[in-house]
C-alpha positions, -999 to +999 in steps of 0.1 A: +042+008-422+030+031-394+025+071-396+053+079-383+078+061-405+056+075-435+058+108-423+099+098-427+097+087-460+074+119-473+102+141-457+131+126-470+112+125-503+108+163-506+145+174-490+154+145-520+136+165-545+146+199-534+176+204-561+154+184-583+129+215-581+153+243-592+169+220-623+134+210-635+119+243-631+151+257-650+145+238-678+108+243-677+112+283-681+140+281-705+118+256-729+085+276-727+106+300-737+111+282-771+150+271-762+159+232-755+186+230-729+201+197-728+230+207-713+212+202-675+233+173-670+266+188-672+256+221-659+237+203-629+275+183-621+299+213-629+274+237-610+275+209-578+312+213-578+320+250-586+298+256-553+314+236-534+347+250-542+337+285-535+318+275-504+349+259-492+374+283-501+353+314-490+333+295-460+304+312-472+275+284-485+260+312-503+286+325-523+290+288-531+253+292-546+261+323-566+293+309-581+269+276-590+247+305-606+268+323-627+286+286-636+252+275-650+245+312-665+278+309-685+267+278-700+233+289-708+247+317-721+269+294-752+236+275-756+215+304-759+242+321-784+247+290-804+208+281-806+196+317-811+217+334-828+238+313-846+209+292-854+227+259-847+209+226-834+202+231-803+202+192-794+240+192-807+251+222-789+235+212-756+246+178-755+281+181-765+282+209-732+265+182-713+294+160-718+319+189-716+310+201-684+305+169-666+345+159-675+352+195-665+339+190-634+357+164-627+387+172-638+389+203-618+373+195-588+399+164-586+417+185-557+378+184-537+370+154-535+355+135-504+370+166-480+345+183-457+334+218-463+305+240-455+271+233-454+235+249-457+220+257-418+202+231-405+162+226-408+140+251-392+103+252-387+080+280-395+058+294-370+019+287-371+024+267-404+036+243-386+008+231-364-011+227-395-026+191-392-006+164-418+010+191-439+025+208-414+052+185-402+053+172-436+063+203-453+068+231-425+090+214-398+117+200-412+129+220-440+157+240-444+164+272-461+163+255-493+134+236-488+112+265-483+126+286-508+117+257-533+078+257-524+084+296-529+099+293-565+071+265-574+041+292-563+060+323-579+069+305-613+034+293-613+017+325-611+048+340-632+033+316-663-012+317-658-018+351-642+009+377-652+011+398-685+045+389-688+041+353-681+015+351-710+042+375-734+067+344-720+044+315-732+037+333-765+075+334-778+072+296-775+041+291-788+040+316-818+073+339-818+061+356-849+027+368-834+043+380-804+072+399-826+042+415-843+027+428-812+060+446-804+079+419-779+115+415-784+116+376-787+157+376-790+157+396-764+135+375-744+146+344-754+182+353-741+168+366-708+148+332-696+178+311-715+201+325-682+176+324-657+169+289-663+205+283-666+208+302-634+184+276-619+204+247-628+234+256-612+216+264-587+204+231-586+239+215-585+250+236-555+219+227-535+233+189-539+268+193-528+262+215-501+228+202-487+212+170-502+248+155-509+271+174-491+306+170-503+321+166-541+333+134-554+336+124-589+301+123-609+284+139-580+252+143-593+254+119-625+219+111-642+198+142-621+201+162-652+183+134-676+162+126-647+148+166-646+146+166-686+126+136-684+104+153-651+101+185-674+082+165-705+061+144-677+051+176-660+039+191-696+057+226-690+034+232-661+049+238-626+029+226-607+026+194-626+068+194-631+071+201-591+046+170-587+072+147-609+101+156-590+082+147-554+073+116-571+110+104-579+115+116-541+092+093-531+106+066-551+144+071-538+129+068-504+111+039-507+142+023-524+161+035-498+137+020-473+136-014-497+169-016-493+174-018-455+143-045-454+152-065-484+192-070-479+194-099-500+193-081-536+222-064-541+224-023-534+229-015-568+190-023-579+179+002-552+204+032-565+187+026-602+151+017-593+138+051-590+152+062-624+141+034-642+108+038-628+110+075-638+110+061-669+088+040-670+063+063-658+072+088-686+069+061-711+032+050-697+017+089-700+031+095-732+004+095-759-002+062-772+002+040-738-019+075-726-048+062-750-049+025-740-048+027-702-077+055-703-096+032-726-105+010-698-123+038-677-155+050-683-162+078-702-166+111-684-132+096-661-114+091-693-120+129-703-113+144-673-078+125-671-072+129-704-077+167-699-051+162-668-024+143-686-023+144-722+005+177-730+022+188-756+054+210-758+055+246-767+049+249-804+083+265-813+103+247-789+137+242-809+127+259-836+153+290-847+136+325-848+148+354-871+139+384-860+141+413-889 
């Protein structure tokens, strides 16, 4: 494999995990926040195809993304009401919307399917970025709008979370709600608020797949994206930059499937199209705590702390736990 045909595979990998981005980092704000989501799946597919519907009708891509918006607000909006203040599992409620939406979309996006219809601009580069050596044409050439706007909301949420007041208020109502309610914070209140943005997020998410990554609509569009970016979310450990990390690495791994695929053309297609997420999983599986412990064993010591440091996470303390605030 030369340079150049890495350089392919690296690219494709990030445009692949653009919409990956905006889900996982969706999720990651809404569960720091102390809510479980699990509605991504369906609000990833029904967000893919409300987008395309408004892009197409209105021939404006981004009123397609702000109909995807307020599509995956709307949902977040009967999880967040269900899970905070009606108390209800919040496993149940998202799950039976994951399955709701995903018919949904389908059943009203029948009239869409496999027709042409808008599309986000083509790639641009940026200026002086560009002609940085390696990274440049890696991640400043050949993005698009999108693209760019991604390594934006990976920095911003980043700093948002470790170096603002209100990032720190943010991780305390999913750490210890109570404490934070004592110093005066409104955790209902806030709770509610990250609820939509992540939502937000998500449909975000879907739109960026059927009018960039996967332009078009066709019946389970974006089917298994929303598992894959729960899964990401849990590998990343709540972090970011670590959740931005797992979605580039399932990038990679579609790409070199999809590369696999065109050099190995005996095994049939459908081992390529499911590699990546069983890998996914597999990965997931390896860094969770007890496999964590055995593979580390085998280093020396002062390696095993440092990457035990690195890898070992744990969710927010709160997370899915119903808060009454009197």
């Amino acid at each position: 494999m030369d340079s150049t045909q890495l350089l392919i595979i690296l690219a494709t990998a990030i445009a692949t995990a653009t919409p990956l981005i905006f889900a996982c980092l969706g999720e990651t704000l809404t569960e720091r926040a102390g809510v479980i989501n699990l509605s991504a799946e369906g609000t990833v597919m029904l967000g893919a195809m409300v987008g395309f519907v408004v892009a197409k009708t209105t021939e404006n891509v981004w009123l397609g993304f702000a109909g995807a918006a307020i599509v995956g607000v709307l949902v977040a909006l009967v999880v967040a009401f269900g899970a905070i203040t009606l108390r209800q599992s919040q496993i149940a409620i998202g799950f039976v919307l994951a399955l709701l939406c995903s018919d949904l979309s389908s059943y009203l996006g029948n009239p869409y399917v496999r027709i042409p219809g808008p599309t986000v601009p083509p790639a641009f580069p940026i200026p002086i970025l560009e002609a940085i050596p390696v990274l440049g044409p890696l991640f400043f050439r050949q993005g698009d709008v999108l693209v760019y706007a991604s390594y934006a909301l990976i920095a911003g949420m980043w700093f948002y979370f470790y170096r603002t007041r209100a990032g720190l208020t943010l991780r305390a109502i999913g750490e210890q709600p109570a404490a934070a309610f004592v110093r005066g914070h409104n955790v209902i209140g806030l709770r509610y608020a990250y609820t939509l943005i992540g939502g937000a997020l998500m449909g975000i998410a879907g739109a960026a797949f059927s009018l960039d990554f996967k332009a078009g609509w066709s019946h389970r569009h974006t089917a298994g994206y929303g598992w894959i970016a729960l899964a990401i979310v849990i590998f990343g450990g709540w972090n970011p930059l670590r959740v931005a990390f797992g979605a580039y690495l399932f990038g990679v791994l579609q790409s070199l499937a999809s590369v696999a695929q065109s050099s190995i053309q005996d095994v049939p297609t459908q081992v390529f199209t499911v590699a990546p997420f069983i890998l996914m999983i597999l990965v997931l599986v390896l860094t969770s705590a007890g496999w964590l412990d055995r593979l580390l064993s085998y280093l020396p010591v002062n390696a095993r702390r440092t990457l035990a440091r690195t890898l070992r996470t744990s969710p927010p303390a709160a997370l899915g736990r119903p808060f009454e605030q009197d």
